[in-house]
C-alpha positions as CSV (number, residue, x, y, z in Angstrom):
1,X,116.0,120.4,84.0
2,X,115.3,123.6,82.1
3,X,113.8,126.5,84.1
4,X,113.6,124.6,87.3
5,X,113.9,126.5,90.8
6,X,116.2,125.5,92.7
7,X,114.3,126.1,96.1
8,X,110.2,124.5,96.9
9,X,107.8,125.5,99.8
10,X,106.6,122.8,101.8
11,X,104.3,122.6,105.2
12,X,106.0,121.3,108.1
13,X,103.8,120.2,111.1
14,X,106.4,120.9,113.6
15,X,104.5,120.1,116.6
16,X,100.7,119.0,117.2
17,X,98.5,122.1,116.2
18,X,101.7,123.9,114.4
19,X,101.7,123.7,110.9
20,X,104.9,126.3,108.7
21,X,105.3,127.0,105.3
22,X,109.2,126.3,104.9
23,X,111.7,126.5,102.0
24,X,113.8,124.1,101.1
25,X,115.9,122.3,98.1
26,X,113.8,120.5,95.2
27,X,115.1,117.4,95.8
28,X,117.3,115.9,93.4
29,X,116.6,113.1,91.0
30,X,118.4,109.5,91.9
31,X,118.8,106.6,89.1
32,X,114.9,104.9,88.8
33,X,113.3,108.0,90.0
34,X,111.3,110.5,88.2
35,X,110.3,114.0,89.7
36,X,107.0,114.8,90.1
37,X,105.7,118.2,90.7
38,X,102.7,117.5,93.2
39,X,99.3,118.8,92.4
40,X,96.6,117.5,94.5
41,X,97.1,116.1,98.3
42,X,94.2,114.0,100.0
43,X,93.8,114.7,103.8
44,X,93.7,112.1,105.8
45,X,92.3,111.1,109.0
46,X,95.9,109.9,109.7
47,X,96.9,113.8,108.7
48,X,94.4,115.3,111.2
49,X,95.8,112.7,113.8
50,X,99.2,114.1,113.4
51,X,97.7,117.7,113.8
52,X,95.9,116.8,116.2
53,X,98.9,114.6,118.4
54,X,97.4,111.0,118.8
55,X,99.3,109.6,115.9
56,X,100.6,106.6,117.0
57,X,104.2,105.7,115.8
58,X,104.9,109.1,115.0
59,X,107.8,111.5,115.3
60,X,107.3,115.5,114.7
61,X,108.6,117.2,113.1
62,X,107.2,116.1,110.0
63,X,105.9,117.4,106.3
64,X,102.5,115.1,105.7
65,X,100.5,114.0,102.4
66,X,100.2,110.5,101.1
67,X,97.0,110.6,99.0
68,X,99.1,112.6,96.4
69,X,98.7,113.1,92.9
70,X,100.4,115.3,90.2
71,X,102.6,115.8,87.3
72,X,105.9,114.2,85.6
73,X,108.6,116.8,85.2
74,X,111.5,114.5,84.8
75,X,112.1,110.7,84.5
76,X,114.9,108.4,83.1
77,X,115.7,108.2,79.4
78,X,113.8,105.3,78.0
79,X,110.4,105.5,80.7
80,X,107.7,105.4,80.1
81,X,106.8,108.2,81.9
82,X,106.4,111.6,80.1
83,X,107.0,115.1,81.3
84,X,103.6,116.5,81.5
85,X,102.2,113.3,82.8
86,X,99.8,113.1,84.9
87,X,100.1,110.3,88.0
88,X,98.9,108.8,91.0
89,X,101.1,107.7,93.7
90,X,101.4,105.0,95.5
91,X,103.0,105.9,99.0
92,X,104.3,103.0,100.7
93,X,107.8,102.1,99.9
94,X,109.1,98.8,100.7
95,X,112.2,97.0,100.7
96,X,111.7,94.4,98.3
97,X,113.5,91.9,99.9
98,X,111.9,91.1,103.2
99,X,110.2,88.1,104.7
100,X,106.5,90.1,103.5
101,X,107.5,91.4,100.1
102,X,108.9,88.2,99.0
103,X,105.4,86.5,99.6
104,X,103.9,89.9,97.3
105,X,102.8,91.5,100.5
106,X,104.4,94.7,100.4
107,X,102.0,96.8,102.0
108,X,103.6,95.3,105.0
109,X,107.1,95.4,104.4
110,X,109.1,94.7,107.9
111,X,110.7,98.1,106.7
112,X,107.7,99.8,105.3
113,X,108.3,103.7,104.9
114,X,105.1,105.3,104.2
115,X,105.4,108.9,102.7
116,X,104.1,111.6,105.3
117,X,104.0,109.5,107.9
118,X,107.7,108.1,108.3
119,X,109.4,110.2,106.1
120,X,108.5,113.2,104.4
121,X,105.1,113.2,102.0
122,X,103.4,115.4,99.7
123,X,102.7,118.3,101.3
124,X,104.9,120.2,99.1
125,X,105.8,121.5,95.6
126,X,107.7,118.2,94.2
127,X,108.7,115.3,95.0
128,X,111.7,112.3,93.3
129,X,110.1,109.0,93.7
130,X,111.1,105.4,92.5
131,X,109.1,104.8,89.3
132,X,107.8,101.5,90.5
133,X,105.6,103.9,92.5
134,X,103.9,106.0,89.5
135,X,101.3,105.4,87.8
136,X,99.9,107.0,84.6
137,X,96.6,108.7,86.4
138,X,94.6,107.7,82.8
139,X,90.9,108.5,82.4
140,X,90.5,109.8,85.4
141,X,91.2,113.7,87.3
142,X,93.6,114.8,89.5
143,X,91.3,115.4,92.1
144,X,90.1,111.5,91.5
145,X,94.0,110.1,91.1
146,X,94.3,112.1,95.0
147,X,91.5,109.6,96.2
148,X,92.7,106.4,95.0
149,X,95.4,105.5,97.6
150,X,92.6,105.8,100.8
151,X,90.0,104.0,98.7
152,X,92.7,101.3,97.8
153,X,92.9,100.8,101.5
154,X,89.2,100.1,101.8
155,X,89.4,97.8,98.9
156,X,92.0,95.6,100.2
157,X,90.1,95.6,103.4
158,X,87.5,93.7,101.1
159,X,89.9,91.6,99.7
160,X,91.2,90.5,102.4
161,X,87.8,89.3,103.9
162,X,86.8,87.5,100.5
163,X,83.5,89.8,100.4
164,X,81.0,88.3,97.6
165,X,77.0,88.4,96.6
166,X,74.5,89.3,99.0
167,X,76.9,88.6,102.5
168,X,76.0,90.7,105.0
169,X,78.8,93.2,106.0
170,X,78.4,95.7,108.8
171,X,81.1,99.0,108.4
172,X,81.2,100.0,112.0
173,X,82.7,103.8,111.1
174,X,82.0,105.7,108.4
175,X,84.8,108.5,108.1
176,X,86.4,108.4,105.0
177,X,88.1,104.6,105.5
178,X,84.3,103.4,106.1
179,X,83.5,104.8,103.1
180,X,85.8,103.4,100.8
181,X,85.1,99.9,102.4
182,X,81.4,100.4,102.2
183,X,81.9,101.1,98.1
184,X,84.5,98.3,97.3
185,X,81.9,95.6,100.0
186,X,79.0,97.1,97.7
187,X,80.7,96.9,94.2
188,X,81.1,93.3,95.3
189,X,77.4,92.3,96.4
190,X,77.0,92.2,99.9
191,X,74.2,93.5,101.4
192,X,76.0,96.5,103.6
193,X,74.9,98.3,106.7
194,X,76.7,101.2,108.4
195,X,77.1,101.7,111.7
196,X,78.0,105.5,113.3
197,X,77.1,107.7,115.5
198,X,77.0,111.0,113.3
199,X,73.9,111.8,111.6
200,X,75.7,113.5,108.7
201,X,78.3,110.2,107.7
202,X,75.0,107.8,108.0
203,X,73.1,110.3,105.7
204,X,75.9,110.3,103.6
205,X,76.2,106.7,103.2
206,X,72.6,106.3,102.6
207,X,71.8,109.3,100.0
208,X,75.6,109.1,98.2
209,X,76.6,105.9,98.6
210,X,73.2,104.2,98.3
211,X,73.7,102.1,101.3
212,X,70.7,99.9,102.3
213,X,71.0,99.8,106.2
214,X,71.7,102.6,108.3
215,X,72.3,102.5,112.0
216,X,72.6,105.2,114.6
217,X,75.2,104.2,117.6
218,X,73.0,104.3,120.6
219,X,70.3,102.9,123.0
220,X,69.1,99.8,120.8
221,X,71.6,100.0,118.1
222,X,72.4,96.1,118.6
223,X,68.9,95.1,118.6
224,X,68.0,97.0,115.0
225,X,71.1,94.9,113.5
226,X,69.6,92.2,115.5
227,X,66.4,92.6,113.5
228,X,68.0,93.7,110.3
229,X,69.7,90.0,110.0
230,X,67.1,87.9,111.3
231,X,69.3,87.8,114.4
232,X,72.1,86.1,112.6
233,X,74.3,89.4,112.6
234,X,77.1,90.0,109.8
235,X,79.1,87.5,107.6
236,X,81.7,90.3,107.8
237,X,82.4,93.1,110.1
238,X,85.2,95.7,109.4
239,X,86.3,98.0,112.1
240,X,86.9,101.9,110.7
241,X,86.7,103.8,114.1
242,X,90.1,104.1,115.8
243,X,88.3,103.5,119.2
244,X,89.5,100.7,121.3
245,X,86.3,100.6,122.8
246,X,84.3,100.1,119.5
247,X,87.1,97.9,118.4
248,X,85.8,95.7,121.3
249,X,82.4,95.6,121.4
250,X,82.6,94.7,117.3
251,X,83.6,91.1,117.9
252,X,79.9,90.9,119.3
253,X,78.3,91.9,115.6
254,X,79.9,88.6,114.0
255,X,78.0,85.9,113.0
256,X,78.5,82.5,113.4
257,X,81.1,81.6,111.6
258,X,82.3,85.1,110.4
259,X,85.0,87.5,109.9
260,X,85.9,90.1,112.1
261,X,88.4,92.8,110.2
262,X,90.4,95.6,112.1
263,X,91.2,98.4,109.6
264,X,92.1,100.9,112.2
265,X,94.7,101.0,114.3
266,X,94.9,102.0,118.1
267,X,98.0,102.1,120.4
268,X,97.8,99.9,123.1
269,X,96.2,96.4,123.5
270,X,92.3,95.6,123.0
271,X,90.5,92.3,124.4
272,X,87.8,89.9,123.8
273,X,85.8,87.5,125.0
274,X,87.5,84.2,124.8
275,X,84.5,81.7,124.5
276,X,82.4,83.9,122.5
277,X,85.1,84.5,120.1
278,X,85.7,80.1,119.9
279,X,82.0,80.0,120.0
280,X,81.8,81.5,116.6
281,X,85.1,80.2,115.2
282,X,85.7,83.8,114.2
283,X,88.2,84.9,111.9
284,X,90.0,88.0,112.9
285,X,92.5,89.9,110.4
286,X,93.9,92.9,110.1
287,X,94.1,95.0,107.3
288,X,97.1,97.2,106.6
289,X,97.7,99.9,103.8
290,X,96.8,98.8,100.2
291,X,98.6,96.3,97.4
292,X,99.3,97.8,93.6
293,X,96.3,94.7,92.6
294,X,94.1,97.4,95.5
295,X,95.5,100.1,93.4
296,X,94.1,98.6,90.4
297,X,90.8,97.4,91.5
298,X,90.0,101.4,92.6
299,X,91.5,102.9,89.1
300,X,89.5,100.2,87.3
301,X,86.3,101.6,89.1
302,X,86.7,104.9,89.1
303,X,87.0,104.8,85.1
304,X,83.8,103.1,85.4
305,X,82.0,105.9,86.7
306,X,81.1,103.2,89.7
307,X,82.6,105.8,92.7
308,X,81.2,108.8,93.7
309,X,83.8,110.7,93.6
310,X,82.6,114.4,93.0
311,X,80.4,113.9,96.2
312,X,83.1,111.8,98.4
313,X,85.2,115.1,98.0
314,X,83.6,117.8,100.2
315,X,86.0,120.0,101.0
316,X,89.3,121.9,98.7
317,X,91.5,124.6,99.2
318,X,94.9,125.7,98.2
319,X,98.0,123.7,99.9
320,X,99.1,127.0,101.5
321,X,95.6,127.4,103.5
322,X,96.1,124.5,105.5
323,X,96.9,125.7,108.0
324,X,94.0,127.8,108.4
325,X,91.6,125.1,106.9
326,X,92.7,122.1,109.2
327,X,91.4,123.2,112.2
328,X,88.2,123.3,110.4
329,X,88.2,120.9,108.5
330,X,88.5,118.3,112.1
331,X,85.5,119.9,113.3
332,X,82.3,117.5,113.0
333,X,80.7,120.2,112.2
334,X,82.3,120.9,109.3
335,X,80.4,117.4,107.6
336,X,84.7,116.6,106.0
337,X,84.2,113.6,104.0
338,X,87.6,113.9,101.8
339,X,89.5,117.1,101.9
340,X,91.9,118.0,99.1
341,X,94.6,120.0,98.7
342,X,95.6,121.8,95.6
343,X,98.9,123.3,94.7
């Protein structure tokens, strides 16, 4: 590799709140790997967890990114990758061999290792990844090729329920997993309503995304979605808070019949109510990570011109201003729909 350093920088959050710009090898290329010099990094609200310490299965210290995007610098001889290419990564590496991925279901491998979260991610100057991971980021930017793995998880989220024409779904959270599932629930013709309680996300989803049905958490909250569905409630309901307690009181916003979806994740155990969940016959999944058919579904609309994606990201800075940017970045305040990094 012609004129490459031989040292990177990289951000290390080393403890909740502690975030260093460290030095250390580029890594080296292994057989099926190509190296890619990283030039955009989403920030997550799984990011701003592990900042913040309530991460759950999560050890520090750790170098984050996962929403990651950038360039080729080096692949095997016959690839079909390029130097100078530009690509999107997809950051959950599985086994290939387990009980999951034989049945296709890799985004939950028994062995999963996603990047940033159980090793080392993006959050740095380059990276050597398997090639089975890379994906030629064509027809779209590299701020837009940063955006697709969080809006793949939203999409499979929609998958998963079977979402088609003029359903009623309900998003109960819209941070920026909410918003993705709101898009992908939309782009399939369900009738969507959004349920938070910050002003800024539900004007958001209304004036950018073009949601019909806004709902402010609150006094009489259940009796407007009441109203809004002729008391029937929602088809589908998909869980983006992170809050056991919302988590809880979502299995009460399925209709008859429906399908309740957990996208977030909590530690610990939630509960519900035994006869009314029987009394409904409600179907409850979970929804974990993305598949490369998610992957596809979110490149495929993106070309399109079908996401907003200039307005989704609200926020940029350099990588090496993280540390300065984070902090306000978490704040409500600050209106953070999709952050991203640029090195």
């Amino acid at each position: 590799m012609p004129n490459m350093p031989e040292t990177m920088r990289a951000v290390l959050c080393a403890n909740p709140g502690q975030l260093e710009i460290i030095e250390r090898p580029v890594p080296e290329r292994k057989p099926g790997e190509a190296l890619v010099r990283i030039r955009r990094i989403g920030v997550c609200g799984t990011d701003m967890h592990i900042y913040q310490g309530n991460q759950p299965y999560f050890a520090y210290p750790r170098v984050m990114g996962h929403e990651l995007s950038g360039e080729i610098v080096e692949a095997e001889k016959g690839s079909t990758l390029k130097p100078g290419d530009p690509v999107y990564i997809v950051p959950y590496l599985h086994c290939g061999a387990c009980i999951a991925c034989r049945a296709g279901k890799t985004n939950c491998c028994t062995s999963l290792k996603v990047l940033g979260v159980h090793i080392d991610g993006g959050m740095c100057e380059y990276l050597s990844l398997p090639e089975t991971h890379l994906f030629k980021a064509v027809g779209i930017t590299l701020d837009e090729a940063a955006m697709v793995e969080f809006l793949a998880i939203g999409a499979h989220a929609v998958a998963r329920a079977k979402v088609s024409r003029d359903e009623r779904v309900l998003v109960v959270g819209a941070g920026p997993i909410g918003v993705g599932v709101a898009i992908f629930a939309g782009l399939n013709g369900a009738e969507v309503t959004v349920l938070d309680g910050r002003t800024d996300r539900l004007t958001f989803a209304a004036k950018t995304l073009g949601v019909p049905h806004i709902v402010s958490l609150g006094d009489g909250d259940a009796e407007q979605m009441r109203s809004l569905t002729g008391g029937d409630f929602y088809t589908h309901v998909f869980d983006c808070t992170g809050s056991p307690k919302a988590m809880e009181r979502g299995f009460g916003f399925v209709a008859h019949g429906g399908t309740y979806v957990l996208v977030s994740i909590v530690q610990g155990n939630i509960s519900f109510s035994d006869p009314e969940f029987h009394k409904r016959e409600t179907t409850l999944l979970s929804s974990r990570n993305a598949t490369l058919t998610d992957f596809a579904t979110v490149m495929k609309a993106m070309r399109e011109g079908r996401v907003p994606t200039r307005a989704i990201r609200t926020h940029s800075a350099p990588l090496w201003e993280v540390a300065a940017r984070m902090p306000e970045w978490i704040r409500p305040e600050a209106g953070t729909v999709k952050a991203v990094l640029e090195v």
